[in-house]
mmCIF file of the N, C-alpha and C atoms, coordinates in Angstrom:
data_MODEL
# 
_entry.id   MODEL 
# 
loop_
_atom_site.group_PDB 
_atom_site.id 
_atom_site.type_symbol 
_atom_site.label_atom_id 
_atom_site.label_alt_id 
_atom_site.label_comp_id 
_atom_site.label_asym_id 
_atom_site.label_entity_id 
_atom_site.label_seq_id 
_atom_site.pdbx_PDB_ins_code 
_atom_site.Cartn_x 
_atom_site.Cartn_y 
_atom_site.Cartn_z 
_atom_site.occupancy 
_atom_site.B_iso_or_equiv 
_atom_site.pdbx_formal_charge 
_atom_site.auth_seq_id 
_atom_site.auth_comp_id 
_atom_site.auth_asym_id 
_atom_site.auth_atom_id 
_atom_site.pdbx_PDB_model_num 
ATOM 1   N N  . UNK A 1 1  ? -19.424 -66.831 21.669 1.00 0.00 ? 1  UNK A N  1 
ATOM 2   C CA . UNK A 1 1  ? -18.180 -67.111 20.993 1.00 0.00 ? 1  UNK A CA 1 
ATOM 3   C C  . UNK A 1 1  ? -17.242 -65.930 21.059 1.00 0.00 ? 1  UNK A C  1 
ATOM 4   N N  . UNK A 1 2  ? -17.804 -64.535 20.762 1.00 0.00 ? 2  UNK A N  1 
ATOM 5   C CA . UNK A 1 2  ? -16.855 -63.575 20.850 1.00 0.00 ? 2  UNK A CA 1 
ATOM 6   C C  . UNK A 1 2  ? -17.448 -62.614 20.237 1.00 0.00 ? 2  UNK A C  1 
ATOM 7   N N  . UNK A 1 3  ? -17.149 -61.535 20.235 1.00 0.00 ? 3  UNK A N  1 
ATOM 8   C CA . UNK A 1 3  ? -17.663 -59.961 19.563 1.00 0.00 ? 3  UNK A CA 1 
ATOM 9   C C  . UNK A 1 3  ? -17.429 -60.394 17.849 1.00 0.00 ? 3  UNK A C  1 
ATOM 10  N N  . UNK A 1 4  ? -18.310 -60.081 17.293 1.00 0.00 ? 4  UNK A N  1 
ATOM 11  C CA . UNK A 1 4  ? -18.377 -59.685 15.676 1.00 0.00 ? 4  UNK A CA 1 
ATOM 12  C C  . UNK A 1 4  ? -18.906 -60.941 15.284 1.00 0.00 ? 4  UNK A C  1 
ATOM 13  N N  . UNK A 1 5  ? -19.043 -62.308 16.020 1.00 0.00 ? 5  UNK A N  1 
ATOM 14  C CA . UNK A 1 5  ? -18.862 -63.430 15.062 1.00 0.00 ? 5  UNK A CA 1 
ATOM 15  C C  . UNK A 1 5  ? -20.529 -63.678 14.527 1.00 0.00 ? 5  UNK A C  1 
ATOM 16  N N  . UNK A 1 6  ? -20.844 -64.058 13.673 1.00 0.00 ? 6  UNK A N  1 
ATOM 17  C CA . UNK A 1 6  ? -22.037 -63.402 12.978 1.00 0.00 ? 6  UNK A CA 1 
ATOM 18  C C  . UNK A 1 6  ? -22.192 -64.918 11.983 1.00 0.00 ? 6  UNK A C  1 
ATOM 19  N N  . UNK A 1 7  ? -23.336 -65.736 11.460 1.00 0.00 ? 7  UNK A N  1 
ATOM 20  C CA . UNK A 1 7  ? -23.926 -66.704 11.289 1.00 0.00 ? 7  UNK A CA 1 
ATOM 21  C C  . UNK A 1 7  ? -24.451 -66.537 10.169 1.00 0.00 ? 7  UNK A C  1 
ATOM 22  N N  . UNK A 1 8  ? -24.550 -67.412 8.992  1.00 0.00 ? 8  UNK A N  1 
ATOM 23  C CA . UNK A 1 8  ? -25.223 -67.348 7.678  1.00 0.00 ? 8  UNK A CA 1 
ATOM 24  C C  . UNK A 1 8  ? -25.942 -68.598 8.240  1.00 0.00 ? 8  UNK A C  1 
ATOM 25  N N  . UNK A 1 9  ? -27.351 -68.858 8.197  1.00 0.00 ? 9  UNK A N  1 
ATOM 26  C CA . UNK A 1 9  ? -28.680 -70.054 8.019  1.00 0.00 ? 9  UNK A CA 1 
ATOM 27  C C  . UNK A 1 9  ? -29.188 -70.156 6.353  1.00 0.00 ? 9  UNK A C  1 
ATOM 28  N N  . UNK A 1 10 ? -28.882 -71.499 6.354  1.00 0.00 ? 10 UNK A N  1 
ATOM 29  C CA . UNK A 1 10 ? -29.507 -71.866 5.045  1.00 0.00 ? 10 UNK A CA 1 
ATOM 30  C C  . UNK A 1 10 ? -30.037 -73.150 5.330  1.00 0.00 ? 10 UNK A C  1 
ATOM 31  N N  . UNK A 1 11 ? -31.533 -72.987 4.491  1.00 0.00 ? 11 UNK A N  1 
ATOM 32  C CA . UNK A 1 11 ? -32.413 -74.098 4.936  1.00 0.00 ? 11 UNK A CA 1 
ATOM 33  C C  . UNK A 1 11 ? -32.334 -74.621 3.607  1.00 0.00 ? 11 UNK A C  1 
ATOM 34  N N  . UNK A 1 12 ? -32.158 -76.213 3.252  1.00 0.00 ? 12 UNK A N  1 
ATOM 35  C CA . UNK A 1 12 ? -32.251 -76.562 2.394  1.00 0.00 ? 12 UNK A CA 1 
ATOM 36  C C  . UNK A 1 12 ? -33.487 -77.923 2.278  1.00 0.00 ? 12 UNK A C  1 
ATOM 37  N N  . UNK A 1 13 ? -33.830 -78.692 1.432  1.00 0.00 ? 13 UNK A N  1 
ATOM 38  C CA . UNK A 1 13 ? -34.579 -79.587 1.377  1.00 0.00 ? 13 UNK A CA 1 
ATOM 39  C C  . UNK A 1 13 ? -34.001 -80.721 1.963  1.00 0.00 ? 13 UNK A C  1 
ATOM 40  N N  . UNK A 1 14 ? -32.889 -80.788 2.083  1.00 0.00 ? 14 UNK A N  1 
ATOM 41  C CA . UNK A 1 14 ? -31.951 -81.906 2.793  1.00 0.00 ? 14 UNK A CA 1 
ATOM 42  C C  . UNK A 1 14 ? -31.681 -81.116 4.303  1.00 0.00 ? 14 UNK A C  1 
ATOM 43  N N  . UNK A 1 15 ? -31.762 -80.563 4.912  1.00 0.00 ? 15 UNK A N  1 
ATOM 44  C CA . UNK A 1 15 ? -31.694 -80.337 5.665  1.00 0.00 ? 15 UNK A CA 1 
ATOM 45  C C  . UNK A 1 15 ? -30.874 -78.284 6.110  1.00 0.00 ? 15 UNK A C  1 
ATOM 46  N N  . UNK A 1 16 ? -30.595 -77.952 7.416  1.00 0.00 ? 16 UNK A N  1 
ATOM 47  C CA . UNK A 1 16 ? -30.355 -76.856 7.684  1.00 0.00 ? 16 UNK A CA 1 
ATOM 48  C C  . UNK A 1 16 ? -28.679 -77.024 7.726  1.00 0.00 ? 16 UNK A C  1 
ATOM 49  N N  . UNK A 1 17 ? -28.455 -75.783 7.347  1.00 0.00 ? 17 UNK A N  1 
ATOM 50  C CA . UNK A 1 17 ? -26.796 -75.206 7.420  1.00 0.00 ? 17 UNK A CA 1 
ATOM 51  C C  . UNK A 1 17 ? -26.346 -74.291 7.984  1.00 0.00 ? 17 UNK A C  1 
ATOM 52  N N  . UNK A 1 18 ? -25.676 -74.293 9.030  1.00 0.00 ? 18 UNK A N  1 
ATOM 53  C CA . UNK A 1 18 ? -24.866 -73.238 9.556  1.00 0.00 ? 18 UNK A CA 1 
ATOM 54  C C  . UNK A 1 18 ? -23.491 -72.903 8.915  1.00 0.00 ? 18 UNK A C  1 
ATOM 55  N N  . UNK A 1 19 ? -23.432 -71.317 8.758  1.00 0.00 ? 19 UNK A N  1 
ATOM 56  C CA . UNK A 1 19 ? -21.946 -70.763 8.537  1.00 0.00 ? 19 UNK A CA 1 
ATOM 57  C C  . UNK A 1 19 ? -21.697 -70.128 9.857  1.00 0.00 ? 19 UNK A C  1 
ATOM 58  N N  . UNK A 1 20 ? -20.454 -70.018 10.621 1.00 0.00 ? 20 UNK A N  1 
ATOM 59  C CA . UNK A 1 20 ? -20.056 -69.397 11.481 1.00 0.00 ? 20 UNK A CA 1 
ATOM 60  C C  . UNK A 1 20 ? -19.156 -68.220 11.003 1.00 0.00 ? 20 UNK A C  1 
ATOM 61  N N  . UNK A 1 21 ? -18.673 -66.961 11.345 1.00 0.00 ? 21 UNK A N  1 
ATOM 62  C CA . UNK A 1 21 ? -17.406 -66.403 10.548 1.00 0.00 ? 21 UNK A CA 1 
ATOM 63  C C  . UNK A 1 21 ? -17.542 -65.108 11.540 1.00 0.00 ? 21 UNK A C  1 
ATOM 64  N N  . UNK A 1 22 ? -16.752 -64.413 11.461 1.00 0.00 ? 22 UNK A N  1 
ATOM 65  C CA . UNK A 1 22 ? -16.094 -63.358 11.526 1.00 0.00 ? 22 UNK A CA 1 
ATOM 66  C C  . UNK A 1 22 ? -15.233 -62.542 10.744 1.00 0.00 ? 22 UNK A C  1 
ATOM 67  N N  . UNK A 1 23 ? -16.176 -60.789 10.554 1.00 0.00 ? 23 UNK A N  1 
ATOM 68  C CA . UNK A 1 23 ? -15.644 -60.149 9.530  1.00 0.00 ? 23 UNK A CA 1 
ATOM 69  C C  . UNK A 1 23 ? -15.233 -58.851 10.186 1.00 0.00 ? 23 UNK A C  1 
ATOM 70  N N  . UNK A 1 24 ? -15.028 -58.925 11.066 1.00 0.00 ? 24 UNK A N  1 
ATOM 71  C CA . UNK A 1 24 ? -14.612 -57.203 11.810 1.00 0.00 ? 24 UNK A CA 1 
ATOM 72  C C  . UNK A 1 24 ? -13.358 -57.462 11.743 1.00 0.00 ? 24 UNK A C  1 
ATOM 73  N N  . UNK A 1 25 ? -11.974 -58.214 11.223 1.00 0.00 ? 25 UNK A N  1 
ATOM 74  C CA . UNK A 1 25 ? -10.815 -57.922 10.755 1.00 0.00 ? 25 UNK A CA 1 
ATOM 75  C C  . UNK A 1 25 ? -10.809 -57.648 9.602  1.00 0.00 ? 25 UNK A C  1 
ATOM 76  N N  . UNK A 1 26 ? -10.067 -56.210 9.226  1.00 0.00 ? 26 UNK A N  1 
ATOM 77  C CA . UNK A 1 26 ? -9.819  -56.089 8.230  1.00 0.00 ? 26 UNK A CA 1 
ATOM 78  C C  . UNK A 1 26 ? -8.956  -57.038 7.040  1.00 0.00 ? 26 UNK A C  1 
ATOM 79  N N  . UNK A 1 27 ? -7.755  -57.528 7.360  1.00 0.00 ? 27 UNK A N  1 
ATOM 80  C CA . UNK A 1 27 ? -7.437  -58.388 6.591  1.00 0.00 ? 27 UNK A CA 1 
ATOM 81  C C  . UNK A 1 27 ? -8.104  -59.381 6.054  1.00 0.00 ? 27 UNK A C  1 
ATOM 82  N N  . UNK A 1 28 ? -9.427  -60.032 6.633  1.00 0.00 ? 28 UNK A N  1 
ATOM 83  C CA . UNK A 1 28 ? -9.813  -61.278 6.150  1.00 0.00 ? 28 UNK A CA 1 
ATOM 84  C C  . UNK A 1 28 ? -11.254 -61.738 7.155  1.00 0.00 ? 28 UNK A C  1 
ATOM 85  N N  . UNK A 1 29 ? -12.198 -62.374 6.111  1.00 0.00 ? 29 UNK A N  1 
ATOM 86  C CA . UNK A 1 29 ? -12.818 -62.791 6.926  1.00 0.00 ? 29 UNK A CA 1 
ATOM 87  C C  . UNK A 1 29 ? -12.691 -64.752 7.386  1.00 0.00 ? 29 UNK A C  1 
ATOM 88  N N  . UNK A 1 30 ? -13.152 -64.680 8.291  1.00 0.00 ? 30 UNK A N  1 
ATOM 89  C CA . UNK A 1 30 ? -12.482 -66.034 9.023  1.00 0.00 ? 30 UNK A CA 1 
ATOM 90  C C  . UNK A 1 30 ? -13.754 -66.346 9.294  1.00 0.00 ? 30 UNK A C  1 
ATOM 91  N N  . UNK A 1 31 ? -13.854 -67.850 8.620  1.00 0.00 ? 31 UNK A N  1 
ATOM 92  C CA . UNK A 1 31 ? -14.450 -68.700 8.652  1.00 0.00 ? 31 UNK A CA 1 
ATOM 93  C C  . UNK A 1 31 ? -14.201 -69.760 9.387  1.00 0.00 ? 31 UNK A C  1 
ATOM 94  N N  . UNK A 1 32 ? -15.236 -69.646 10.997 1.00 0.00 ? 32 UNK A N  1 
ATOM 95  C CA . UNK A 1 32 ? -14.786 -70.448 11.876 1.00 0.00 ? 32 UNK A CA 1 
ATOM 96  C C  . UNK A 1 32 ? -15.521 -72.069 12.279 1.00 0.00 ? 32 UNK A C  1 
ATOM 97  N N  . UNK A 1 33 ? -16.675 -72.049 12.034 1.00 0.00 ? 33 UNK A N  1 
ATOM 98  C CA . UNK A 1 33 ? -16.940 -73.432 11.868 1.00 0.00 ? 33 UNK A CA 1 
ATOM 99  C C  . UNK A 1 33 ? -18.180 -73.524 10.625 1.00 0.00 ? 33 UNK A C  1 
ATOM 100 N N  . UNK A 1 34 ? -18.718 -74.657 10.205 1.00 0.00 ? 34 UNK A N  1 
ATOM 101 C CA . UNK A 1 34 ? -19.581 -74.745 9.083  1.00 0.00 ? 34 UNK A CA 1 
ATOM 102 C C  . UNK A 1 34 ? -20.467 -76.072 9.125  1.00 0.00 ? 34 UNK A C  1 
ATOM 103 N N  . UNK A 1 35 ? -21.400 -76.554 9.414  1.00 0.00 ? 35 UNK A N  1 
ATOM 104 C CA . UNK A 1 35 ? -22.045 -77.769 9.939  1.00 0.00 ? 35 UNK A CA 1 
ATOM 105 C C  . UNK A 1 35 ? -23.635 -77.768 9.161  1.00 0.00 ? 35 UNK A C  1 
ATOM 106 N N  . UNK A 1 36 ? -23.673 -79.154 8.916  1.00 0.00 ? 36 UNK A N  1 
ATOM 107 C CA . UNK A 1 36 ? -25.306 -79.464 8.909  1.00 0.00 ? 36 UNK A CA 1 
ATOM 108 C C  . UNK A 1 36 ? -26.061 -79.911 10.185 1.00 0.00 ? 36 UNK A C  1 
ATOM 109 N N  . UNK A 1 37 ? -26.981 -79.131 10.453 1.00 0.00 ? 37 UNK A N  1 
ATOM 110 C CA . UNK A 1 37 ? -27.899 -78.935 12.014 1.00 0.00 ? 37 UNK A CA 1 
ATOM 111 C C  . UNK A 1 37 ? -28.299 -80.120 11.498 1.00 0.00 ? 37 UNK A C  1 
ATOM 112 N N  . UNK A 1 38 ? -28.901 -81.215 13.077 1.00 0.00 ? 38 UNK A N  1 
ATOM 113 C CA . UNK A 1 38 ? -29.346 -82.279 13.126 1.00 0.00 ? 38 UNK A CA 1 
ATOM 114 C C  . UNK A 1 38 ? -30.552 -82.355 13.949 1.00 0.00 ? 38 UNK A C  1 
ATOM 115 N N  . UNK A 1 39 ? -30.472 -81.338 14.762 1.00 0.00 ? 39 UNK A N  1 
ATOM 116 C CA . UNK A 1 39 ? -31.928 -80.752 15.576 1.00 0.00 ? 39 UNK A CA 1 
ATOM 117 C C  . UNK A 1 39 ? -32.105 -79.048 15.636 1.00 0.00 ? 39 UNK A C  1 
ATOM 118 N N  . UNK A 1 40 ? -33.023 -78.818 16.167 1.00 0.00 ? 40 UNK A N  1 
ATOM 119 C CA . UNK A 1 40 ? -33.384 -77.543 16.305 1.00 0.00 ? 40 UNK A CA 1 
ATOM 120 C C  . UNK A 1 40 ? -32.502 -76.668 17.077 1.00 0.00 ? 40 UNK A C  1 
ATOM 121 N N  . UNK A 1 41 ? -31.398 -77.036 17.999 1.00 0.00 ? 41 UNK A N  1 
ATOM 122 C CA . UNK A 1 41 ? -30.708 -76.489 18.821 1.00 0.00 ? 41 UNK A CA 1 
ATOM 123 C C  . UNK A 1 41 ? -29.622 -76.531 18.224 1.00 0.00 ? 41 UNK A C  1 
ATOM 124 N N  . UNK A 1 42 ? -28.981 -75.808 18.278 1.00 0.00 ? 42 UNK A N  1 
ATOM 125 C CA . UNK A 1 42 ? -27.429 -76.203 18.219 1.00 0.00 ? 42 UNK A CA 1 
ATOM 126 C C  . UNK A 1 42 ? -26.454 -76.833 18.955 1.00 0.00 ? 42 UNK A C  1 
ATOM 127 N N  . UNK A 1 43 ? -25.740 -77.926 18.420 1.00 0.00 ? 43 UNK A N  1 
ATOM 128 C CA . UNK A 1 43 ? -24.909 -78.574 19.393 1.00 0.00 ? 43 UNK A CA 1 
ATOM 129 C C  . UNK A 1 43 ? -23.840 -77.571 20.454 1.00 0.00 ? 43 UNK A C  1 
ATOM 130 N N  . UNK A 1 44 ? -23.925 -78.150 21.144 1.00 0.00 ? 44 UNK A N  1 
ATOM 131 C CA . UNK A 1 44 ? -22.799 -77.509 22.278 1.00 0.00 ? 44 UNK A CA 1 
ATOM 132 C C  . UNK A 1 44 ? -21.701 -77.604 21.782 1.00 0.00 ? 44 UNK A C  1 
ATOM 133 N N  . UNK A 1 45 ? -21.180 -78.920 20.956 1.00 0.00 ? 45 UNK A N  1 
ATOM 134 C CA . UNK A 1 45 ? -19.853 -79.449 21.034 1.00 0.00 ? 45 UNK A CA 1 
ATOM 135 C C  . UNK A 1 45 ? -19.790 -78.561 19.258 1.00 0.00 ? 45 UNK A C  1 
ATOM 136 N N  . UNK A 1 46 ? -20.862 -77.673 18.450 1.00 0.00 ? 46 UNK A N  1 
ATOM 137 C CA . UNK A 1 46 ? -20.573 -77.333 17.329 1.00 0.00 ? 46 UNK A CA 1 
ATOM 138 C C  . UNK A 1 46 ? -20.217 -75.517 17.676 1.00 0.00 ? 46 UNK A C  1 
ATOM 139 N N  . UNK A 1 47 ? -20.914 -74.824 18.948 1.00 0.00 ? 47 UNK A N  1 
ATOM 140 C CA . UNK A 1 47 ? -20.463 -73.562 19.351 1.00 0.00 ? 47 UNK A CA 1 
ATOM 141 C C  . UNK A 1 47 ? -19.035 -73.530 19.835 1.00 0.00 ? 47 UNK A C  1 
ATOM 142 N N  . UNK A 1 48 ? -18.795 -74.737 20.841 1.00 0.00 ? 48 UNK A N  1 
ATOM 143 C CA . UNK A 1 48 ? -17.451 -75.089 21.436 1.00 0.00 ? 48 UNK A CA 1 
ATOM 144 C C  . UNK A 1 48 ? -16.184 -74.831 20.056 1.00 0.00 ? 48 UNK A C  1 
ATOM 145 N N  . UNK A 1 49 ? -16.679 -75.337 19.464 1.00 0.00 ? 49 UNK A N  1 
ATOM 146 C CA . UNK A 1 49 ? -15.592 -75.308 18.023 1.00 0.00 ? 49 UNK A CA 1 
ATOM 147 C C  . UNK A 1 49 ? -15.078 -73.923 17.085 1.00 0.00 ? 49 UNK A C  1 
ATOM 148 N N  . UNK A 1 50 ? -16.626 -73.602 17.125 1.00 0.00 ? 50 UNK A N  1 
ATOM 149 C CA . UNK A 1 50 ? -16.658 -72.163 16.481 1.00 0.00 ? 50 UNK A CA 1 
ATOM 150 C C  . UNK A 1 50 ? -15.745 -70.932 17.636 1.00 0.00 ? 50 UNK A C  1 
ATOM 151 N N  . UNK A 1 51 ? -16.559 -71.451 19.160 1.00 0.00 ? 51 UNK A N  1 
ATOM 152 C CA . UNK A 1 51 ? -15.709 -70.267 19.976 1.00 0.00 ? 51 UNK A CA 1 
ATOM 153 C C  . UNK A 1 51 ? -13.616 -70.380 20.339 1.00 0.00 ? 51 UNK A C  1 
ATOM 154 N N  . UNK A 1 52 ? -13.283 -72.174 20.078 1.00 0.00 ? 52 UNK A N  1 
ATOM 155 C CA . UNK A 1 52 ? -11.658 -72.148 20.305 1.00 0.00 ? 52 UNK A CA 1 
ATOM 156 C C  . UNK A 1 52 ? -11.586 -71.890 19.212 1.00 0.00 ? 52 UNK A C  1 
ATOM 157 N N  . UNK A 1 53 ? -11.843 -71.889 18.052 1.00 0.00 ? 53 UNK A N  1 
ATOM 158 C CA . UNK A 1 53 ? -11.185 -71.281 15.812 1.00 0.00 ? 53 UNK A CA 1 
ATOM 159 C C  . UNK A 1 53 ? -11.214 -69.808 16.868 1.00 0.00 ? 53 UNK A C  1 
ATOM 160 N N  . UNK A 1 54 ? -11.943 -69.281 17.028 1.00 0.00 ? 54 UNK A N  1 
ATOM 161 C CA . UNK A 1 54 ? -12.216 -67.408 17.429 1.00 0.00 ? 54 UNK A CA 1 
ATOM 162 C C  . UNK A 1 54 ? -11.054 -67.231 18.295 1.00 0.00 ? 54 UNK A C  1 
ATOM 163 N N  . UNK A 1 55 ? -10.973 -67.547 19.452 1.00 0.00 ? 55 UNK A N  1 
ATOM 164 C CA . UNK A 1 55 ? -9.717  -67.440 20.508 1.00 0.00 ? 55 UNK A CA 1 
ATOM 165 C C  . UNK A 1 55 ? -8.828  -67.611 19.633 1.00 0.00 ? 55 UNK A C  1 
ATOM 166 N N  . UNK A 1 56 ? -8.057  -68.681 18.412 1.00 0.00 ? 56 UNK A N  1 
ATOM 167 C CA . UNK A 1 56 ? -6.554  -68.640 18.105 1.00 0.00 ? 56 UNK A CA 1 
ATOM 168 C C  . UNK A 1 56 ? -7.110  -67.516 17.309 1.00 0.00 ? 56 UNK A C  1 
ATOM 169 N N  . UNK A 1 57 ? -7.814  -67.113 16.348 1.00 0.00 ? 57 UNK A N  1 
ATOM 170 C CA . UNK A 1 57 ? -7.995  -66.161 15.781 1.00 0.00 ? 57 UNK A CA 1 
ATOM 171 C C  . UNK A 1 57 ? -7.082  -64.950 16.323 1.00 0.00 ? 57 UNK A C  1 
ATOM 172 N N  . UNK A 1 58 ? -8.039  -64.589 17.242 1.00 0.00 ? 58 UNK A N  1 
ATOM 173 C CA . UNK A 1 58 ? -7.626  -63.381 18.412 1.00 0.00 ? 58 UNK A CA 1 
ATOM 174 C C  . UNK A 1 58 ? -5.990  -63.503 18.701 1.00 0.00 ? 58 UNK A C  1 
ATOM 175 N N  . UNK A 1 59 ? -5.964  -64.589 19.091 1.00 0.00 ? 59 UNK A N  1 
ATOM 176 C CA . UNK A 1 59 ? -4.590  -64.747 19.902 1.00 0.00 ? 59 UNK A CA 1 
ATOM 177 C C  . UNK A 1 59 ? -3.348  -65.120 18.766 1.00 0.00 ? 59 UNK A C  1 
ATOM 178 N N  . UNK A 1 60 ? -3.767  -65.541 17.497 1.00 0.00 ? 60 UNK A N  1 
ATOM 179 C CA . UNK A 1 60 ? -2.683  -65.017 16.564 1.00 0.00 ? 60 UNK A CA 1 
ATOM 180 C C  . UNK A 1 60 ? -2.588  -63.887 16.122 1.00 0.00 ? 60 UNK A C  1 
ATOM 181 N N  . UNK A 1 61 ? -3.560  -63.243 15.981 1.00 0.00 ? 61 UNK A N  1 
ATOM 182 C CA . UNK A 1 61 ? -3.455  -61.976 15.458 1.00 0.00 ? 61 UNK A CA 1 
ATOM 183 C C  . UNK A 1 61 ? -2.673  -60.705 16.475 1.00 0.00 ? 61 UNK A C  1 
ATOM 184 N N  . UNK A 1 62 ? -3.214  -61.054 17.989 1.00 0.00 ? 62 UNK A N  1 
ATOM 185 C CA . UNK A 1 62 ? -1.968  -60.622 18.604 1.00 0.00 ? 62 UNK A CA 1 
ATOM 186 C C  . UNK A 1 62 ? -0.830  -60.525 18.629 1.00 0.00 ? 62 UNK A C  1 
ATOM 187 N N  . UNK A 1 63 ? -0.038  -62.242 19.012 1.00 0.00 ? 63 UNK A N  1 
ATOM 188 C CA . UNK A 1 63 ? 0.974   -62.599 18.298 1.00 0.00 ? 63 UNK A CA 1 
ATOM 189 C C  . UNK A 1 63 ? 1.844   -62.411 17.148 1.00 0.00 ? 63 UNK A C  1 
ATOM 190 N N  . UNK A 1 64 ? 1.396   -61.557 15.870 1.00 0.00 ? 64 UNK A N  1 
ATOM 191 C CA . UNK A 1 64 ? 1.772   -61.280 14.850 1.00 0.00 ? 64 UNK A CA 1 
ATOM 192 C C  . UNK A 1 64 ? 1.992   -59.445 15.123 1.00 0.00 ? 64 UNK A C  1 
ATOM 193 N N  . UNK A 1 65 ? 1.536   -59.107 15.727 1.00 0.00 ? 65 UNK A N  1 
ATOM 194 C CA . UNK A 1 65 ? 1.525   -58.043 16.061 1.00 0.00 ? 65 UNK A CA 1 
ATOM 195 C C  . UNK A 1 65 ? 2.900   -57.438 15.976 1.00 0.00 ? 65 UNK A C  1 
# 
């Protein structure tokens, strides 16, 4: 997905949880995708999501520059 972006796992009795986020900006941490796992792998189409949130991330924060 990109440098810094870093994952909270929580296993619950109903099932597993992913947090996606990124905290190496100082202004804020950005919370880029958040899902209940349905198998042991992670979906493609749930990294895909987490890695385009990261790119506008990046690329607004440029932009504002």
């Amino acid at each position: 997905m990109g440098p810094g972006v870093n994952e909270i796992r929580i296993n619950c009795a109903d099932g597993w949880y992913r947090v996606m986020y990124v905290a190496k900006f100082e202004e804020a941490i950005y919370v880029l995708h958040s899902f209940q796992k349905k198998a042991r792998k992670t979906a493609r189409s749930d990294v895909k999501v987490a890695g385009v949130r990261y790119r506008a991330v990046v690329r607004e924060r440029k932009a504002a520059k």
